[in-house]
Structure formats: structure tokens, C-alpha cells
C-alpha positions as CSV (number, residue, x, y, z in Angstrom):
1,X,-28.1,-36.2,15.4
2,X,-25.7,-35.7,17.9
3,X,-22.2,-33.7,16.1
4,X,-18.8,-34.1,17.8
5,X,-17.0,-31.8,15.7
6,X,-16.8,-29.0,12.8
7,X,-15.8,-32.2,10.1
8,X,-19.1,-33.9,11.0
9,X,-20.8,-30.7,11.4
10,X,-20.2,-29.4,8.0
11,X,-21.0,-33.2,6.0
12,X,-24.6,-32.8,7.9
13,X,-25.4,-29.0,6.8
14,X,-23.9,-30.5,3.1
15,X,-26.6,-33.5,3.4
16,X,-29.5,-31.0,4.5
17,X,-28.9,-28.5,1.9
18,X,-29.2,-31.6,-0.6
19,X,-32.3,-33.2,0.9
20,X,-33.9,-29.3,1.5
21,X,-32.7,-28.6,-2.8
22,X,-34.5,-32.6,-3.8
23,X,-37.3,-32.0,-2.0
24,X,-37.9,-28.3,-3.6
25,X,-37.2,-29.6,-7.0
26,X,-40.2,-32.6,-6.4
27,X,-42.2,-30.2,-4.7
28,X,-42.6,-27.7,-7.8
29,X,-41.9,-30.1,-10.6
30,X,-45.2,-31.3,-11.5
31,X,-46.1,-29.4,-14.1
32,X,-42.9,-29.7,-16.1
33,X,-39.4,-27.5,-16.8
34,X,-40.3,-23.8,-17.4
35,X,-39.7,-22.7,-20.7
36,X,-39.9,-19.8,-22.4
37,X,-42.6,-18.0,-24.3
38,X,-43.5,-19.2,-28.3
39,X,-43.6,-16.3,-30.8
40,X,-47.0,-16.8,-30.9
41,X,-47.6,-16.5,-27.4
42,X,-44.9,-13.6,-27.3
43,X,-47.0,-11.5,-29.9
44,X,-50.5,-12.1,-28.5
45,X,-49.4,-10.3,-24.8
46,X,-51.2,-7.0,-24.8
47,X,-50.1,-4.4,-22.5
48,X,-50.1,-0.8,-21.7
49,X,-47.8,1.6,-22.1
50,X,-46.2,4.0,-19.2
51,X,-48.6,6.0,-18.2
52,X,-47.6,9.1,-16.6
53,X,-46.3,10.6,-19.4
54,X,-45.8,14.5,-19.5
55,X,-49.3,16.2,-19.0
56,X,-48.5,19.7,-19.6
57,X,-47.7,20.1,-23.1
58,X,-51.0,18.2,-23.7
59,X,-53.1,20.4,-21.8
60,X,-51.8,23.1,-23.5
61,X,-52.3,21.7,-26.5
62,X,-55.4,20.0,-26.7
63,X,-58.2,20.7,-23.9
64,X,-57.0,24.5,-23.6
65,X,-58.5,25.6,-26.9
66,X,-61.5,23.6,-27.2
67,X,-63.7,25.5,-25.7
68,X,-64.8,28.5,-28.1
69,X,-62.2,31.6,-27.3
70,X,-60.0,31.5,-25.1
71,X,-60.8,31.0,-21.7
72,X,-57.7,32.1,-20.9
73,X,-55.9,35.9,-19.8
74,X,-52.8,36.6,-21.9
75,X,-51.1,36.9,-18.4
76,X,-52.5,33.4,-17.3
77,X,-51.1,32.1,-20.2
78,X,-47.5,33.8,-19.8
79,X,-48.0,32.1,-16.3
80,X,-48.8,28.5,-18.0
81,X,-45.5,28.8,-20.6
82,X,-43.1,29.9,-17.1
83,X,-43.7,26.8,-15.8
């Protein structure tokens, strides 16, 4: 198509951007309108949780004392609460 001025120009992007939107809408239409999810299918999603939660207080909490004794100086574990 041969344009002759801004006036024609502008109906002929207007026209593409029509034919370009139909032709995207026919293209990813055959398997419906998206919807959302049911409840059912809301509840049933597992997923997990974040996972980089704080690891410090854990270790300090948990695998630190379970060996028997500590394994641990009293100035290592000055060092452990500094930081």
C-alpha cells in the first residue's frame, strides 16, 4: 500500500493494529475465556513456604546441643551470640 499522507497513514496503522488484535484473539482462543480458579481448585494448590528463613537462631537452638556436652568454648559461644 502506497500512503500519500499522515491522514491515510494513520487509518492504515489503525486497520493493522485491528487485524494484528483479531488475529491474536483467534489465535489463543481455542480453549475458551480464562477464568479464575474454583475453591476447590484454590484449596487443593500445595506449595512451599519461603525458604531462606533466618538460620542462626536455629542452629543455635537446635543442632548446637545435640551432641552430648557442649562442643562448644564459652568464648566460641560469646563469639556465636556477637554476631
Amino acid at each position: 500500500m502506497v500512503v500519500k499522507n499522515m491522514r491515510d497513514l494513520l487509518n492504515y496503522v489503525e486497520e493493522q493494529k485491528k487485524i494484528r488484535a483479531a488475529e491474536h484473539r483467534r489465535k489463543f482462543a481455542h480453549h475458551g475465556e480464562c477464568g479464575g480458579l474454583t475453591d476447590k481448585e484454590w484449596f487443593s494448590i500445595k506449595h512451599g513456604q519461603k525458604s531462606s528463613f533466618p538460620k542462626a537462631r536455629k542452629f543455635t537452638h537446635h543442632k548446637m546441643w545435640r551432641e552430648t556436652g557442649s562442643k562448644y568454648t564459652v568464648e566460641q559461644l560469646k563469639q556465636i551470640a556477637k554476631s
